[in-house]
LUMMI-64666 format. One line per field, with one value per atom (N, C-alpha, C, O): atom name; x, y, z; chain; residue in three letters. Coordinates in Angstrom, 1 decimal. Each point is the difference from the previous one (the first is absolute). Example, Ala and Ser with C-alpha at 12.3 -4.5 7.8 and 13.67 -1.06 7.14 Angstrom:
residues 2
atom	[N,CA,C,O,N,CA,C,O] .
xx	[13.2,-0.9,0.9,1.0,-1.4,0.9,-0.8,0.5] .
yy	[-5.7,1.2,1.2,0.0,1.1,1.1,1.1,1.1] .
zz	[7.8,0.0,0.0,0.7,-1.4,0.0,0.8,0.1] .
chain	[A,A,A,A,A,A,A,A] .
res	[ALA,ALA,ALA,ALA,SER,SER,SER,SER] .
END
This chain:
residues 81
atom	[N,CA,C,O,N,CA,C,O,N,CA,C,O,N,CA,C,O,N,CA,C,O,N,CA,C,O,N,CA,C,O,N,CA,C,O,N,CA,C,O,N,CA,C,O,N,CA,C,O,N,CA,C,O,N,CA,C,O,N,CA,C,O,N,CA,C,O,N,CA,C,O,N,CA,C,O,N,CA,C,O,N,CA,C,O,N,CA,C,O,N,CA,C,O,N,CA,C,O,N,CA,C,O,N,CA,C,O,N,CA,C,O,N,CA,C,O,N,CA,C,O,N,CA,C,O,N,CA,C,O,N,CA,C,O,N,CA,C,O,N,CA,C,O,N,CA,C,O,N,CA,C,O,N,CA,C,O,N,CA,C,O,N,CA,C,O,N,CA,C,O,N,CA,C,O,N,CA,C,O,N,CA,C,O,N,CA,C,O,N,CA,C,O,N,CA,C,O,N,CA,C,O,N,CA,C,O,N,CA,C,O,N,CA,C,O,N,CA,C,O,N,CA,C,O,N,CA,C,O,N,CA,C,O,N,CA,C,O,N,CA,C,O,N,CA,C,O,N,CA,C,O,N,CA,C,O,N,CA,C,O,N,CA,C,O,N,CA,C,O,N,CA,C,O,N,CA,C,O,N,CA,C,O,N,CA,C,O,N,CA,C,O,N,CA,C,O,N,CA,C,O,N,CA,C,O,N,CA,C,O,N,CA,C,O,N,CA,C,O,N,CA,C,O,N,CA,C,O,N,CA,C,O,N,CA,C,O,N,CA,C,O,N,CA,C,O,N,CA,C,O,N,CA,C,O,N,CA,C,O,N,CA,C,O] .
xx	[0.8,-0.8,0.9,1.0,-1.4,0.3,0.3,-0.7,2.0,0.0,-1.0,0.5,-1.8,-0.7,0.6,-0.3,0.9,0.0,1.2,0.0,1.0,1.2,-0.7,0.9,-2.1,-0.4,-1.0,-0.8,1.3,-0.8,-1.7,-0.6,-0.2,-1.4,-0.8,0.1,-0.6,-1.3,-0.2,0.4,-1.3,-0.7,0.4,0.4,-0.6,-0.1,-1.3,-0.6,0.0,-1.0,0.0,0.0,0.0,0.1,-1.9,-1.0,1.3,-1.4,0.5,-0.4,1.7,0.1,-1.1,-0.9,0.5,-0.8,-1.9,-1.0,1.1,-1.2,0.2,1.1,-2.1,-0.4,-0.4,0.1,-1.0,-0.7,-1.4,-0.5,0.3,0.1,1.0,0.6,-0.6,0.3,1.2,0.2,1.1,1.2,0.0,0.6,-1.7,0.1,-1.5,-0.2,-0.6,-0.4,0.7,0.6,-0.5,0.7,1.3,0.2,0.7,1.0,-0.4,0.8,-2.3,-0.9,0.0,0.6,-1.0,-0.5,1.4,0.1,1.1,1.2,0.7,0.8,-1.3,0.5,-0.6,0.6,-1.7,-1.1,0.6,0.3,0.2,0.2,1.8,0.6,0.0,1.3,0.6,-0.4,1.3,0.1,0.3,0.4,-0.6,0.4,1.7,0.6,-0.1,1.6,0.0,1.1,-1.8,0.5,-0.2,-0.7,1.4,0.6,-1.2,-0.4,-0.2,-0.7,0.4,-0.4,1.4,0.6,-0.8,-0.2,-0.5,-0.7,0.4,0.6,-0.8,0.4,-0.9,-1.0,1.1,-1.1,0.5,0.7,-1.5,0.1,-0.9,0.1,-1.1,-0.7,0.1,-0.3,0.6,0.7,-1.2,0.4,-1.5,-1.0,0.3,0.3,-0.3,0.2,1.3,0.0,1.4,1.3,-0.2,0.0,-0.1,0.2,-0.7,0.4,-1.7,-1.0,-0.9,0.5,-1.3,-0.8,0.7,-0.9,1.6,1.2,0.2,-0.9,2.0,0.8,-1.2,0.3,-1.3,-1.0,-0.7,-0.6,0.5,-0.7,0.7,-0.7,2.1,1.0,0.3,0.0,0.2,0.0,-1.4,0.1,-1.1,-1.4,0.1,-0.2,0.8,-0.1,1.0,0.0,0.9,1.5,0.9,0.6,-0.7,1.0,1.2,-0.3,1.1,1.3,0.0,-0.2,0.5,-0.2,1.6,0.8,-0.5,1.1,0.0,-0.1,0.0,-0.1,1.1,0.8,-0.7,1.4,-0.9,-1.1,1.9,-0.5,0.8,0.7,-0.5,0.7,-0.4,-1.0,1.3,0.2,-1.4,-0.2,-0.8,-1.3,-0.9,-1.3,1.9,-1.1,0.2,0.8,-1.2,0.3,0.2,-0.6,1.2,0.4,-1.0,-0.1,-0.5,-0.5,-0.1,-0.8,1.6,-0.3,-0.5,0.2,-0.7,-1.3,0.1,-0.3,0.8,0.0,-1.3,-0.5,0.2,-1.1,0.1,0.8,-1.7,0.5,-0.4,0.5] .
yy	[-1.2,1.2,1.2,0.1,0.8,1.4,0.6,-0.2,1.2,0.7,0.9,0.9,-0.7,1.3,1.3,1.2,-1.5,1.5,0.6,1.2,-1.8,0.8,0.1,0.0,0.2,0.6,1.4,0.2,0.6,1.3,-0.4,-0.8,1.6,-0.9,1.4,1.2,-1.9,0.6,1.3,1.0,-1.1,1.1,-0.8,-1.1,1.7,0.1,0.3,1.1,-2.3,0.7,0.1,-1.1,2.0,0.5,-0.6,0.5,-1.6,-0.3,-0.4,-1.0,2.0,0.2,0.2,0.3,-0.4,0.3,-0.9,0.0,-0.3,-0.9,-1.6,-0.6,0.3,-1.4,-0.4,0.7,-2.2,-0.8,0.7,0.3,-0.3,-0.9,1.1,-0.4,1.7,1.4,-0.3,0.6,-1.6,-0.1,-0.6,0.4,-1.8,-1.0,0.8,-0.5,1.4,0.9,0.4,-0.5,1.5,1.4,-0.9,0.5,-1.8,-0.7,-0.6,0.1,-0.8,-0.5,1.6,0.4,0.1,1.5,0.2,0.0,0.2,0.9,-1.1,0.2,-1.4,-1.2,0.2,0.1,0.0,0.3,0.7,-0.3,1.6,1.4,-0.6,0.2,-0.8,-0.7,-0.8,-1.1,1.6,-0.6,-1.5,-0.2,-0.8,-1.5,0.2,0.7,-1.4,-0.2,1.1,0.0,1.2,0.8,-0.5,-0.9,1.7,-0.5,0.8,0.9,-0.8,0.8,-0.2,-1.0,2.3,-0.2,0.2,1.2,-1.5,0.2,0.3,-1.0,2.0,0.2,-0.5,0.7,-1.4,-0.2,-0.9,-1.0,1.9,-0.5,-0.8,-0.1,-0.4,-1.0,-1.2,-0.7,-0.1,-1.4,-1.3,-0.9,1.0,-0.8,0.3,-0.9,1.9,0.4,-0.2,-0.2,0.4,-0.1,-1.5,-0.5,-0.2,-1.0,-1.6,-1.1,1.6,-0.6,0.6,0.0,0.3,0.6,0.6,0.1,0.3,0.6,-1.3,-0.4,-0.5,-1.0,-1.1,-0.6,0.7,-1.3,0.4,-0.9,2.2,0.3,0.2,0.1,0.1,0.0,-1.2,-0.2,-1.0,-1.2,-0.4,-0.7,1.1,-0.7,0.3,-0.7,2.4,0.1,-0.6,-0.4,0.2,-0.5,1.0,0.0,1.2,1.1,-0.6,-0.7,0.9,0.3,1.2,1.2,-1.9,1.1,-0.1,-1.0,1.8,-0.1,1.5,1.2,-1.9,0.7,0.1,-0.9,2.4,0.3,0.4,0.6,-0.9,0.6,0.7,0.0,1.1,0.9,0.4,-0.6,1.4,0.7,-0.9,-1.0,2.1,0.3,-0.2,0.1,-0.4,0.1,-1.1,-0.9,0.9,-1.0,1.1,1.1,-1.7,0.1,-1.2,-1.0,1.1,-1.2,0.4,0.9,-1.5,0.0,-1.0,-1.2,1.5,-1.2,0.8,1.2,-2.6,0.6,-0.7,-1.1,1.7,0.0,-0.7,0.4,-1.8,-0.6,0.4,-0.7] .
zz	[0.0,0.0,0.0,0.7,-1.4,0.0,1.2,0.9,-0.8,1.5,-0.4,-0.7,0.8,0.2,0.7,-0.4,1.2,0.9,-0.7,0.1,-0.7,-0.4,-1.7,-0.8,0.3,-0.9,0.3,0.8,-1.7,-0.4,0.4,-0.7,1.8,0.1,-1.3,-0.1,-0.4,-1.1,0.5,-0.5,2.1,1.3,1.5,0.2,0.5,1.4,0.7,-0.2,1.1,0.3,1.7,0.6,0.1,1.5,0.6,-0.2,0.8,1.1,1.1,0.6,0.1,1.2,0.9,-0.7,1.8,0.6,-0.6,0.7,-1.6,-0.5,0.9,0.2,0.1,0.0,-0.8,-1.0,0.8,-0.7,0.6,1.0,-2.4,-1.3,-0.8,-1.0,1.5,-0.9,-0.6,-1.0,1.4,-1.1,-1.1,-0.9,1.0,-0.9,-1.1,-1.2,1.6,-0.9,-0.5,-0.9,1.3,-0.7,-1.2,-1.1,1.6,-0.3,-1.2,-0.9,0.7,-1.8,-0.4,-1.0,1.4,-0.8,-1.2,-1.2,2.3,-0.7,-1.1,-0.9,1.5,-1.0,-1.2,-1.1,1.2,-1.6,-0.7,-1.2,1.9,-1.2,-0.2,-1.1,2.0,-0.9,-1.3,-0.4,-0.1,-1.7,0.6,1.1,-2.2,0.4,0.1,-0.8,2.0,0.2,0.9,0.5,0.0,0.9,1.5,0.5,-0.1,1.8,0.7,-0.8,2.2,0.4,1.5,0.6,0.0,1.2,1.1,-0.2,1.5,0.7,1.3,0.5,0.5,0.7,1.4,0.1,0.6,1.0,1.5,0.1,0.9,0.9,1.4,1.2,-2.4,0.4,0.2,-1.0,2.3,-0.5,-0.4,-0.7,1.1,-0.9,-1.8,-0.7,0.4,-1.4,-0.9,-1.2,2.2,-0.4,-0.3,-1.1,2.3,0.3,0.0,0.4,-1.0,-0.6,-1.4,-1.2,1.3,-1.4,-0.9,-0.8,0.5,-1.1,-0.4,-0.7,1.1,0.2,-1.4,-1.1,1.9,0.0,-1.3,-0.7,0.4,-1.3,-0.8,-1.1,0.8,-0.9,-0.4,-1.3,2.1,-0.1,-0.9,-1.0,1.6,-0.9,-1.1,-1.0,0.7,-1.6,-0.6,-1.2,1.9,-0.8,-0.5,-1.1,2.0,-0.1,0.9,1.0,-1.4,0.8,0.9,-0.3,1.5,1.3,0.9,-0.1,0.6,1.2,0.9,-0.4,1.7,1.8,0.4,0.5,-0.6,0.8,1.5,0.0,1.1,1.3,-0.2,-1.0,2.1,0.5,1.4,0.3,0.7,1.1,0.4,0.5,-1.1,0.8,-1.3,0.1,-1.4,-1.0,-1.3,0.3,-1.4,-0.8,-1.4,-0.1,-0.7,-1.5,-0.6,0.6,-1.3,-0.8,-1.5,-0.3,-0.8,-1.2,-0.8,0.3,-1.2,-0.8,-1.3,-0.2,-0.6,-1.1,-1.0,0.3,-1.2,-0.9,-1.2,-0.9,0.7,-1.0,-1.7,-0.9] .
chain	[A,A,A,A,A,A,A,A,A,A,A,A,A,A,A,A,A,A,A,A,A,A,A,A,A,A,A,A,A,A,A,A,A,A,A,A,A,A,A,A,A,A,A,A,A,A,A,A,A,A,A,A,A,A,A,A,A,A,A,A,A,A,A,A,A,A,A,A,A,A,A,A,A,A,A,A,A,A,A,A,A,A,A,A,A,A,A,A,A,A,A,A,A,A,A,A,A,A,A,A,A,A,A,A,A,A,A,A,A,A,A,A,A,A,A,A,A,A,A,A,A,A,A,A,A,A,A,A,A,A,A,A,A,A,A,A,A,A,A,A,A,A,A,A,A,A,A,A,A,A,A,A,A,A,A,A,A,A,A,A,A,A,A,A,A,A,A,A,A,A,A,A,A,A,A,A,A,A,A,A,A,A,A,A,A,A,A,A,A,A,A,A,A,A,A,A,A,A,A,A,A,A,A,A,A,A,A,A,A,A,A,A,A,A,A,A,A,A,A,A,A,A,A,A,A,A,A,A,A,A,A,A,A,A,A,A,A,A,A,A,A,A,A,A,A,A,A,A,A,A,A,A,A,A,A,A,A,A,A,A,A,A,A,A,A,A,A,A,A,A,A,A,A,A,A,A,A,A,A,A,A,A,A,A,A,A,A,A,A,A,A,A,A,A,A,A,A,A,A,A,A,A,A,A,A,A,A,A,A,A,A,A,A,A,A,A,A,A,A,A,A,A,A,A] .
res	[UNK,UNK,UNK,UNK,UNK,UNK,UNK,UNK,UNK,UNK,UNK,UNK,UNK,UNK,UNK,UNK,UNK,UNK,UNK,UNK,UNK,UNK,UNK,UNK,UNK,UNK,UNK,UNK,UNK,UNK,UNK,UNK,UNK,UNK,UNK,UNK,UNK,UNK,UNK,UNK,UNK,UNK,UNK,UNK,UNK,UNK,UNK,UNK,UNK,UNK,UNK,UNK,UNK,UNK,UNK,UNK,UNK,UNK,UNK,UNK,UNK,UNK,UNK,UNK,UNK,UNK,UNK,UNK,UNK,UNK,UNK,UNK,UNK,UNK,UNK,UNK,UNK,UNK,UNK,UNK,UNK,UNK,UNK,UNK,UNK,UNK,UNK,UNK,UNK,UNK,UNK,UNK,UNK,UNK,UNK,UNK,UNK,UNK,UNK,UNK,UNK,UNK,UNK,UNK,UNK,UNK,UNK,UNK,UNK,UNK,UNK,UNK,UNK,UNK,UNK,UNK,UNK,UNK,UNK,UNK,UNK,UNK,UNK,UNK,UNK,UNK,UNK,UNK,UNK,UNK,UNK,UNK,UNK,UNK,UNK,UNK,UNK,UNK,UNK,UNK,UNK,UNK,UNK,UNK,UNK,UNK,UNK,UNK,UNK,UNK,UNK,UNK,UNK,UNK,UNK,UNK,UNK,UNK,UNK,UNK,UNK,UNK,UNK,UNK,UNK,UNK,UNK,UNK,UNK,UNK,UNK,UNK,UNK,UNK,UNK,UNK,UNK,UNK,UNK,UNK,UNK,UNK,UNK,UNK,UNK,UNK,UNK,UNK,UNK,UNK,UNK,UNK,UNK,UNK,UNK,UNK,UNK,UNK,UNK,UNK,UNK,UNK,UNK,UNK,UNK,UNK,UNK,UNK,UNK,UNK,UNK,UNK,UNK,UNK,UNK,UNK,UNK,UNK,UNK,UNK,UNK,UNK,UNK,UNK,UNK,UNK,UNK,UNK,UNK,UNK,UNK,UNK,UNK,UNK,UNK,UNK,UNK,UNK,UNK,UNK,UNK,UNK,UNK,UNK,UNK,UNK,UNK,UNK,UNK,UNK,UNK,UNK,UNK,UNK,UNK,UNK,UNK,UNK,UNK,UNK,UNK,UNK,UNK,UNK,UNK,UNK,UNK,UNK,UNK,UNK,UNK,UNK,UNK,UNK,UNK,UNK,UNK,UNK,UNK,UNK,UNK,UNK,UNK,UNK,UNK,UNK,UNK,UNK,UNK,UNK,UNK,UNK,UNK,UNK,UNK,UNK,UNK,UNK,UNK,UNK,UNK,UNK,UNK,UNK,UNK,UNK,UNK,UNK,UNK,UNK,UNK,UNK,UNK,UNK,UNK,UNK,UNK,UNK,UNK,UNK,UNK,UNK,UNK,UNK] .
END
């Protein structure tokens, strides 16, 4: 698999401060308006969301995903088939 994170992401989308369901919203939304092969970097510090529903829905579609933790928050990129 692709290192996603050491590629250029498409957009960035900030759902700091969001819970669920609001990352894995907002997360289909920005994927739509994405060209096929773009990266969509997510910033979030939800851990049901980092660390489950992201994960779990990128997997169902058969995107390529990868979870960086960090400090207090997660990196998550998912790229678009």
């Amino acid at each position: 698999m692709a290192d996603l994170k050491s590629q250029t992401p498409a957009q960035t989308l900030d759902v700091l401060g969001r819970v669920c369901p609001y990352p894995l919203v907002l997360t289909k939304k920005a994927l739509e308006k994405l060209p096929s092969g773009g990266i969509l970097k997510i910033l979030c510090d939800a851990p049901a969301s980092a660390e489950d529903s992201l994960p779990r829905f990128a997997q169902d579609k058969g995107m390529p995903i990868e979870v960086v933790k960090l400090a207090d928050s997660w990196e998550i990129f998912i790229q678009k088939p």
